[in-house]
N, C-alpha and C positions, 0 to 999 in steps of 0.2 A: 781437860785433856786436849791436847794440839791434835790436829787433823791426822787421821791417820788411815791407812789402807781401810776398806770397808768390813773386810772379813772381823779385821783387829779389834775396831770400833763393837762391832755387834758380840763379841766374846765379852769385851768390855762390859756392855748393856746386861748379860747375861746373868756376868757376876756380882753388879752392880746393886741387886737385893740382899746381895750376903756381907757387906760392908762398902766401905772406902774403895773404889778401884783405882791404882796407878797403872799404867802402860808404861815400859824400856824396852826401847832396841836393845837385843842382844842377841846373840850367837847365829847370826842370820834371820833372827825370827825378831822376837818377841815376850817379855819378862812380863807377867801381870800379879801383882800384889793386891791382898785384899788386906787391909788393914795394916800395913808394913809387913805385912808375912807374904814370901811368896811361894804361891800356890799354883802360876800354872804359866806354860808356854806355848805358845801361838808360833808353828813353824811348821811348814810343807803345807800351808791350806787347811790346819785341823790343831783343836784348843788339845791340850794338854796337862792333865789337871796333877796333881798332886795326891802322890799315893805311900801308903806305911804296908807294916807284917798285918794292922789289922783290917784296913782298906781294900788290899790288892786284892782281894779274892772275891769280893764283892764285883770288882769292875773286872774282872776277868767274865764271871758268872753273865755281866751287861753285855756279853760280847766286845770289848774294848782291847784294845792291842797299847803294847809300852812301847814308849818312845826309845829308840835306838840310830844312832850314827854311828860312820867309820869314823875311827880315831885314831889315823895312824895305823891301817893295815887290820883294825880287831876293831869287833864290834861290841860298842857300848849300850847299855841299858841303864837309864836313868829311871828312878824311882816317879816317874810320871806318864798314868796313861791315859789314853782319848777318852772322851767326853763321850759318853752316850750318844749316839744319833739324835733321838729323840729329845734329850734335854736338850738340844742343840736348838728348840725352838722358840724356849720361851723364860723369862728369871725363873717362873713359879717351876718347871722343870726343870730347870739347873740347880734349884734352889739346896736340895738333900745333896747332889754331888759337889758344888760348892762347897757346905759345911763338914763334906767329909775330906776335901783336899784341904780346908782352912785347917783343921784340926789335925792333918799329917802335918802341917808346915808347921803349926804350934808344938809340936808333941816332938819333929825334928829340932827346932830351935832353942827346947828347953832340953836337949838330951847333949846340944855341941854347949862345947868349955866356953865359955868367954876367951875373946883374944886379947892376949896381954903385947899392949901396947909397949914398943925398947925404949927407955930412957933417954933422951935428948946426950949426944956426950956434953959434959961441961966445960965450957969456954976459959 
């Protein structure tokens, strides 16, 4: 992983008991994959993890709040919310909410169609 802001880094480390971690820049923040699945975002100074219908109410229950932006005048809610405070200290802590945003991003990935690639035109 290339050097990266420190907050980025330690989220990294976090996840880093629940598989593979990648880090990507993206949408001002921060993309983190566990395994090629991605499971969580790092933006405004707080991880982001990866949530479903059976998930959410667990991290509600943790105290956790969903990640939301303006988008164009209306405000957006992404299916991803904050990390526990407390697991925010240690892998062995993160380690259950890890497994439960890997397993939203699995259970999302296996629910979208495959994309079909358009045919080349022929020359």
């Amino acid at each position: 992983m290339a050097a990266q802001d420190p907050f980025v880094e330690h989220c990294a480390e976090l996840l880093a008991g629940s598989g593979r971690v990648r880090v990507r820049r993206m949408f001002g923040g921060h993309g983190l994959y566990l395994d090629g699945l991605f499971v969580a975002i790092v933006a405004r100074g707080r991880l982001y993890l990866k949530v479903d219908g059976e998930t959410r109410a667990t991290f509600q229950a943790a105290g956790c709040a969903p990640f939301v932006y303006d988008g164009g005048g209306r405000e957006v809610t992404l299916n991803y919310w904050s990390a526990p405070d407390e697991a925010m200290d240690s892998p062995a802590l993160m380690g259950p909410w890890a497994r439960r945003a890997r397993q939203a991003a699995l259970s999302a990935a296996q629910r979208k169609p495959a994309r079909r690639r358009k045919p080349l035109p022929r020359a």
